[in-house]
C-alpha positions, 0 to 999 in steps of 0.5 A, a space after each residue: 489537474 485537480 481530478 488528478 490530485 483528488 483520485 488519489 486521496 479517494 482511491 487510498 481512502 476506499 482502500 483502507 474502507 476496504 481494509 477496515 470492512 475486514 478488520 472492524 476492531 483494529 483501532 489504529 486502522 478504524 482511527 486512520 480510515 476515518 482520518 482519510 475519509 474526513 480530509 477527502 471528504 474536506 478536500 474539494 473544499 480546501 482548493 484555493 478560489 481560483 478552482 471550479 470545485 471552490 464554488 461548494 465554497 461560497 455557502 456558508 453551511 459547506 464552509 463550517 462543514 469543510 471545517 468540522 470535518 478537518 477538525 475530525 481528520 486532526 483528531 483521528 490522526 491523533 486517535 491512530 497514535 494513541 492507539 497504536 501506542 497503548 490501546 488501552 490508554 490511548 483510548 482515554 486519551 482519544 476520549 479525552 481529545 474527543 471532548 475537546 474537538 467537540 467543545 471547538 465544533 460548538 463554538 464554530 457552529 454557535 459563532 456561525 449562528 450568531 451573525 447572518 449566513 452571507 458573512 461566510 460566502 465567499 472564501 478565506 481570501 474574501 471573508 470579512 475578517 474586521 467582523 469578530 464573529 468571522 476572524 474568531 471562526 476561522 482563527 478558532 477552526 485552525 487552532 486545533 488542527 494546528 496542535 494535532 497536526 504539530 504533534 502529530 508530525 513530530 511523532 511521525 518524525 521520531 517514527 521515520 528515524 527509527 523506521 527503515 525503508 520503504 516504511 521510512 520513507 513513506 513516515 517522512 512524506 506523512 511528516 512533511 504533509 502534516 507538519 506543512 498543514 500546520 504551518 498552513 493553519 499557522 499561516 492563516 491564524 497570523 493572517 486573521 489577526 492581521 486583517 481583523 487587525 485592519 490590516 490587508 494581506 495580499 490575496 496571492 499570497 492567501 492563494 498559495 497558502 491554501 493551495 499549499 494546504 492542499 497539496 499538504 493533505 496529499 502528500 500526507 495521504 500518499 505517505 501514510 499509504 506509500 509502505 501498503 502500495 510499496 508492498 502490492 506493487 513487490 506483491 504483484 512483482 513477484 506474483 507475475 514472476 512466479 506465473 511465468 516461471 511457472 508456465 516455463 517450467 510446464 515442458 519439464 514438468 510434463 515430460 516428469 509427470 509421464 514417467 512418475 504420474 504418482 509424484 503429481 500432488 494432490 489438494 490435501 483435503 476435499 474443502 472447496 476452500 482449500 481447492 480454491 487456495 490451491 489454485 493459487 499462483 504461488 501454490 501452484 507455483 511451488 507445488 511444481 518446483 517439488 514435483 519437478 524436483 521429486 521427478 528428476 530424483 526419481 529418473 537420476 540412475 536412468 541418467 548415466 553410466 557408471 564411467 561419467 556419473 561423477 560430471 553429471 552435474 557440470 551438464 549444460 541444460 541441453 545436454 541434460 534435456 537430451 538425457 531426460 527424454 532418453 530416460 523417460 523412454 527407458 522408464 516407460 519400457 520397463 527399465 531397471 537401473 538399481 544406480 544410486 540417485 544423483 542430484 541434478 540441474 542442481 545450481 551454483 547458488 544457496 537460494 532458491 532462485 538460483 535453483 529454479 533458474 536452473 530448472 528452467 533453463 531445463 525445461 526451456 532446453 527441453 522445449 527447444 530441442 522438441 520444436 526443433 524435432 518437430 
């Protein structure tokens, strides 16, 4: 289960390296990629105790390290609104932010210093919280991350108003996730007062409390990248739509490409790069619709005699695949037919798609009626 829950963080995390790689001066996108690298990085580390991976844990050097870097996730999450704000601004600020995050990652590093190692093995539900060094370590390490995370829902909130779907969706997720991290971090706090107070708080409520905190850090990871994923998936649709339509349409095309060789385009440049984009699905894809289209203006007076070229249009697919072969005959010995050009396999509907159903429902015609000739 816990696998489960962090390959997604990580897969989303590797994948804004990646965008990152291409675009190493986009601020908002370095803040958000540092943002996620530093709360997968503290994710195995933020499992309740009931985990196997708890067990990094029990080290009092992987404790502080869990929470220096969740410092870091709360500062560049602020850092990636600054900077999608006003760049220029949001830089004094981030370094501004910057000062502070530094200031709370001494005094974590110099409390830890100043008691012995083993007082942070063990996790938050074990810690000795009556010994002021630990109660100040874990009340300070959620402090910060609680104002970061506060403020930085709440602006993910106004977002989410404003935006519409799927963007919207994703911001209310990322809203929920980070505003649940601080009332995680809230939580804490009021338990370390408690405890250091003397007082006991239960160690199944400590347990859902950081289990909580867990699952927060993923929903804000998922929502922060839920409008990219949306998008490759419409991407990917809409790339294996146009592959098979394209493949659909070869029986057309080919037959067009008989009669009018000269209508097949041409990469237009000898650059192996421009060869390359132009073996593209999509390109390939379009590149047929208009010779399709070019191929059936050219063969329309070849079509129909002078007494039915006014219902042309109202041919079913079959009908017109009949014609087309006839037309390409005549084509090939040489015919002449000075009629004017007549739109064909023309649809009922203004988009595109429209028409490109209609061109397929050609194409398919044209191939069922040559295996069954065959």
């Amino acid at each position: 289960m816990f696998g489960l829950l962090l390959f997604v963080p990580v897969a989303v995390a590797a994948w804004k390296f990646y965008q990152f790689a291409r675009h190493p001066k986009d601020a908002p996108l370095r803040s958000v990629t540092l943002c996620l690298v530093t709360a997968v990085a503290s994710y195995p580390l933020a499992m309740p105790a009931t985990s196997k991976v708890s067990l990094i844990a029990d080290h009092g050097t992987a404790k502080l390290a869990q929470n220096v870097l969740l410092l870091g996730t709360a500062y560049f999450l602020l850092c990636f609104y600054l900077y999608s704000a006003d760049e220029r601004a949001g830089g004094r600020r981030a370094r501004r932010e910057a000062g502070v995050v530094l200031v709370v990652a001494a005094l974590l590093i110099a409390d830890a210093a100043t008691v012995p190692h083993d007082v942070f093995i063990g996790s938050f539900s074990t810690a000795d919280m009556t010994i002021p060094q630990v109660a100040v370590f874990y009340g300070l390490a959620g402090a910060y991350p609680t104002y970061a995370m506060t403020v930085a829902g709440r602006w993910t909130r106004l977002c989410a108003r404003q935006s519409s779907r799927p963007h919207s969706t994703g911001l209310w997720m990322a809203a929920v996730g980070m505003l649940a991290m601080a009332a995680a971090c809230l939580v804490r706090a009021v338990m370390v007062l408690i405890r250091w107070a003397g007082g006991t708080v239960s160690h199944q409520l400590m347990a859902v409390v950081a289990f909580c905190l867990a699952v927060a850090i993923l929903l804000f990871v998922v929502g922060i990248t839920y409008p990219a994923v949306r998008t490759r998936i419409t991407s990917a649709r809409l790339w294996l739509r146009h592959r098979r339509d394209y493949r659909r349409l070869a029986p057309l095309w080919q037959l067009l490409a008989e009669a009018y060789p000269d209508n097949i385009l041409k990469p237009s440049s000898d650059d192996p790069r421009e060869t390359r984009r132009a073996r593209g699905t999509h390109r390939r894809y379009y590149r047929r619709i208009v010779e399709c289209r070019d191929g059936l203006v050219d063969i329309s007076p070849y079509l129909v005699g002078q007494e039915d070229e006014g219902a042309l249009l109202d041919f079913a697919p079959d009908e017109l695949a009949d014609r087309l072969r006839h037309a390409v005959e005549q084509v090939g010995q040489g015919a002449s037919v000075p009629r004017r050009v007549i739109p064909l396999a023309l649809s009922h509907g203004a988009d595109q798609d429209s028409d490109v159903r209609q061109l397929v429902a050609v194409s398919e015609a044209l191939s069922s009626s040559h295996s069954q000739s065959s």
